[in-house]
C-alpha positions in Angstrom: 11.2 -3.0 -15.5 9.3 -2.4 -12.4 7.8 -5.5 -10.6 5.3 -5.0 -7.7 3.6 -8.2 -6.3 0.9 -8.1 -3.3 -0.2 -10.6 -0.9 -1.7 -11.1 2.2 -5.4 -10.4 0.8 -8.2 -12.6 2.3 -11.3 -12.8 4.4 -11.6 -11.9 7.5 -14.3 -11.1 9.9 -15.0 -7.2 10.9 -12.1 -6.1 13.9 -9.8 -8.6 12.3 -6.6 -8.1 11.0 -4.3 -8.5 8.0 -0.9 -7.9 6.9 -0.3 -7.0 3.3 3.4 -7.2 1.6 4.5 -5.9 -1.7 7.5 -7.1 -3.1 9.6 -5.0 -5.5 12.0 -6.0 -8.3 13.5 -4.2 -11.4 14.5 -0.8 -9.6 16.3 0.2 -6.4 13.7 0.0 -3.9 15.6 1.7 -1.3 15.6 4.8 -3.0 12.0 5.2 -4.0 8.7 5.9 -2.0 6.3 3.3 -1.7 2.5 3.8 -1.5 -1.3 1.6 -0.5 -4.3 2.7 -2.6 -7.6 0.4 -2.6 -10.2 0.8 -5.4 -13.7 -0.8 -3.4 -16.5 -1.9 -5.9 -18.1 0.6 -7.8 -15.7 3.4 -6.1 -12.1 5.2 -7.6 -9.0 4.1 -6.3 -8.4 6.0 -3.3 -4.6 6.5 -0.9 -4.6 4.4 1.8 -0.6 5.0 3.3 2.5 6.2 1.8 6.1 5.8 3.1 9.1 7.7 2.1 12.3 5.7 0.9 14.2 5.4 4.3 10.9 4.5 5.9 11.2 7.6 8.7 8.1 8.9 7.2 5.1 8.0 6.1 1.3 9.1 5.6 -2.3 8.3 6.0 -5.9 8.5 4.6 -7.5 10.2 7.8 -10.2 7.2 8.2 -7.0 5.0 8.3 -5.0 6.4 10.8 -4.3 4.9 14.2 -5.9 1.5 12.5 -3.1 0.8 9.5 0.5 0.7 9.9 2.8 1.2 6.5 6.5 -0.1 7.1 9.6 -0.9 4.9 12.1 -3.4 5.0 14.6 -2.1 2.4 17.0 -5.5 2.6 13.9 -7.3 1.7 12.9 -5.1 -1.1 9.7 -5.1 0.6 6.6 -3.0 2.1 4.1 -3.9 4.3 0.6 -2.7 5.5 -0.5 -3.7 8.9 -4.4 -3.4 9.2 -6.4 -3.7 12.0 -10.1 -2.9 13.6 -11.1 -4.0 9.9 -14.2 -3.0 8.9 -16.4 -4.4 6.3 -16.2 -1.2 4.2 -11.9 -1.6 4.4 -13.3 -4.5 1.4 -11.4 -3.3 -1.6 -8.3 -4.4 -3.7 -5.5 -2.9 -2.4 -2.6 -1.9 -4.5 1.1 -1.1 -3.8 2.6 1.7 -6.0 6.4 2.8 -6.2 7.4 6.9 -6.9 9.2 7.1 -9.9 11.3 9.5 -7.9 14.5 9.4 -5.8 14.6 10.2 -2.5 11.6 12.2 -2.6 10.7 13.8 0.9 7.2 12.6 0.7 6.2 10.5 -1.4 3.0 11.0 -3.8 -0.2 10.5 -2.2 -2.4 10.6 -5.8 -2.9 7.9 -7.4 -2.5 10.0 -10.8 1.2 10.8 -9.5 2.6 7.2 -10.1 3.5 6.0 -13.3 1.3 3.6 -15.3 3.7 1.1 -15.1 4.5 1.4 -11.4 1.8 -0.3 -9.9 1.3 -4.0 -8.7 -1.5 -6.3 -9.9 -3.5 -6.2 -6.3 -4.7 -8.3 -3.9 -8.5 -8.2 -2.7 -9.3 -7.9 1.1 -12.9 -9.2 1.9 -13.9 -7.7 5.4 -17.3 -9.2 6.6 -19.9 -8.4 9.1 
């Protein structure tokens, strides 16, 4: 079955940055979309980035753009968000998420669009002031 494990959550101070990775197993990551959603406290789970499954395109919340970078390295089984300028309210879990479709052209960027089971356990990213 699908596998999705985050890392690269941590602390950091505001106009740091971090790298998150979500590794994939149990389906053939190189033909799938990938995307980042974050769920802050008290808030719904809302899209951060989105990549298609070749990596030549991908998408971005607006208050994301220019400050996160989504990539794919599909001999890893792997995608990655790049964020910098981090602010203290970027302080959420963030999520990786794989399209249950194949070769999609863009991949979802709803979080009700990805299957149940498609989703990775998180990892929490603590921005402060």
């Amino acid at each position: 079955q699908v596998q999705l494990v985050e890392s690269g959550g941590g602390l950091v101070q505001a106009g740091g940055s971090l790298r998150l990775s979500c590794a994939a197993s149990g389906f053939i990551f190189s033909r799938h979309g990938m995307g980042w959603f974050r769920r802050a406290p008290g808030k719904e789970r809302e899209f951060v980035s989105a990549i298609d499954w070749s990596g030549g395109s991908t998408y971005y919340a607006h208050s994301m753009q220019g400050r996160f970078s989504i990539s794919r390295d599909n001999a890893k089984n792997t995608v990655y968000l790049q964020m910098h300028s981090l602010k203290p309210e970027d302080t959420a879990v963030y999520y990786c998420a794989a399209d249950s479709s194949e070769f999609r052209l863009q991949p979802p960027t709803r979080a009700g669009e990805y299957e149940r089971d498609n989703w990775g356990r998180g990892t929490q990213v603590t921005v402060s002031s």
